[in-house]
C-alpha positions as CSV (number, residue, x, y, z in Angstrom):
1,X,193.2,-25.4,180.0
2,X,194.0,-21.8,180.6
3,X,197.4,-22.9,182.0
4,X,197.9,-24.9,178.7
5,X,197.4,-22.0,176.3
6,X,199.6,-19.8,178.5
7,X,202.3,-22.3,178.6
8,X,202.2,-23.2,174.7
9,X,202.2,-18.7,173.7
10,X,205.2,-18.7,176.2
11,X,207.2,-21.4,174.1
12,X,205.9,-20.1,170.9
13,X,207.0,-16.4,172.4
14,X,210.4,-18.1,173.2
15,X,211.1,-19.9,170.3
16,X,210.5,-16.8,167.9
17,X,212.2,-14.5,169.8
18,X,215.7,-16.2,168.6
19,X,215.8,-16.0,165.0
20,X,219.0,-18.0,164.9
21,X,217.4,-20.6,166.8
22,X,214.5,-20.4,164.9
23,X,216.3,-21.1,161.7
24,X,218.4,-24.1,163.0
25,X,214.9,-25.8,163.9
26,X,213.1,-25.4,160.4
27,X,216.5,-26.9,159.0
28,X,216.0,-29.6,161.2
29,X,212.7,-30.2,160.5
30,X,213.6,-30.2,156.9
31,X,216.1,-32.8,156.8
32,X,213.7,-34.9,159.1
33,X,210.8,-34.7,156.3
34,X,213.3,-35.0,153.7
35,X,214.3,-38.7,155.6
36,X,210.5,-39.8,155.6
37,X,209.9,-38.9,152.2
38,X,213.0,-40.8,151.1
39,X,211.5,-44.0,153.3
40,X,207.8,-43.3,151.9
41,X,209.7,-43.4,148.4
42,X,211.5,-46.7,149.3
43,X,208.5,-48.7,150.8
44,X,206.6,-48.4,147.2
């Protein structure tokens, strides 16, 4: 477990430690939930 928590604050650590990469990821994400809302919207 310890090696777990270690291993996820190390990515986290990684991860906001490049801003640019940072913001290329939460646009990605976006345009991911933007594609499942637009499915959601076409299953109703």
């Amino acid at each position: 477990m310890k090696l777990l928590t270690v291993f996820t604050a190390l990515v986290i650590l990684y991860f906001t430690t490049a801003c640019n990469t940072m913001e290329g990821f939460g646009q990605d994400m976006q345009k991911g939930g933007e594609k499942i809302e637009k499915s959601a919207d076409e299953k109703k």
